[in-house]
C-alpha positions as CSV (number, residue, x, y, z in Angstrom):
1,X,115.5,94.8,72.3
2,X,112.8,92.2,73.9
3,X,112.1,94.0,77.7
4,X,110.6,91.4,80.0
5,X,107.1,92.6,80.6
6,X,105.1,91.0,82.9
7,X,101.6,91.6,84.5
8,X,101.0,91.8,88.3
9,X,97.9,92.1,90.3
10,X,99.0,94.9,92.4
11,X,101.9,97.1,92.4
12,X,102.9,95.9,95.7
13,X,103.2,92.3,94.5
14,X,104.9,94.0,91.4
15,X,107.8,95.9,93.0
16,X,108.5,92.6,95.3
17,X,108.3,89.6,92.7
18,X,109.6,91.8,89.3
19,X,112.1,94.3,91.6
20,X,112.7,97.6,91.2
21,X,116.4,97.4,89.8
22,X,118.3,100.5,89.4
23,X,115.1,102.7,89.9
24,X,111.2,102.6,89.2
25,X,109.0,104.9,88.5
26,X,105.1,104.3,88.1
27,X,103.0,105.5,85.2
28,X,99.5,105.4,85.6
29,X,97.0,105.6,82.7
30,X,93.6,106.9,82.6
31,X,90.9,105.1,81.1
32,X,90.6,107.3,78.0
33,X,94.6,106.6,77.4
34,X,93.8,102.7,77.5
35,X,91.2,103.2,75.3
36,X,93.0,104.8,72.7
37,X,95.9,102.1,73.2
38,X,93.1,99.9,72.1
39,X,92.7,101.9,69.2
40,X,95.8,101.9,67.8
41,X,96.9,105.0,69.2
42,X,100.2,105.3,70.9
43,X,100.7,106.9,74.7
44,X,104.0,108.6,74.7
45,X,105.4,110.3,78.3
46,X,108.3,111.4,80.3
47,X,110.7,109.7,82.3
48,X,112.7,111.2,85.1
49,X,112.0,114.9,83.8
50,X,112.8,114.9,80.4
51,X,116.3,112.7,80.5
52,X,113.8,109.5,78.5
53,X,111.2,109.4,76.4
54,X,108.9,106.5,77.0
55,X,105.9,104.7,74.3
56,X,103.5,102.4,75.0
57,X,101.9,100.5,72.2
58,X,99.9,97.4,72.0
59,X,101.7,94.6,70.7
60,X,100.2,93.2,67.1
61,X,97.6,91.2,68.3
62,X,94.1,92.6,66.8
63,X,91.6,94.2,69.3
64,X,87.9,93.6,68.9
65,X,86.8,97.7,70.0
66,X,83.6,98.4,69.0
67,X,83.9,102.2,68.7
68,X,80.4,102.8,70.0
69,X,79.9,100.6,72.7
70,X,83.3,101.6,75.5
71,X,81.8,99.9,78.3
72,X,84.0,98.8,81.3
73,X,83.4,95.6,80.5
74,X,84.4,95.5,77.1
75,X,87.9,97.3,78.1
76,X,88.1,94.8,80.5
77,X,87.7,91.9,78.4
78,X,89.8,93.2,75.9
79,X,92.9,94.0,78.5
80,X,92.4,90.2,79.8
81,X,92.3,88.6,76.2
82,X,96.1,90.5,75.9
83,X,97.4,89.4,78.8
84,X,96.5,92.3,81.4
85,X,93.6,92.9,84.1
């Protein structure tokens, strides 16, 4: 299964251009969750109360995190290199 992901600059623009189809939900992620995304680390949650599962994982391109230094900016460089922010 290849879902068609695609990156927005706001959700408004999101829900109009990409539609909402049969339903949408919105999951939001807190900084610490991105960072551990970066990491390697996978962010699991719920969908519509317990009927899905849902798991976010970066796709196999390498991440340049340097553990002690998780300034904004590096996130934020890192997120644009992979296609996001």
């Amino acid at each position: 299964m290849n879902p068609k992901i695609e990156v927005y600059d706001s959700l408004k623009s999101a829900k109009q251009e990409f539609g909402e189809n049969f339903g949408a939900y919105v999951f939001r992620l807190t900084r610490a969750q991105i960072e551990a995304l970066l990491q390697g680390r996978v962010v699991a949650f719920d969908i519509n109360e317990g009927e899905y599962a849902g798991f976010l994982v970066l796709d196999e391109v390498e991440v340049q995190f340097d553990e002690s230094n998780k300034s904004e900016k590096q996130i934020r460089a890192n997120l644009k290199r992979l296609g996001g922010v």
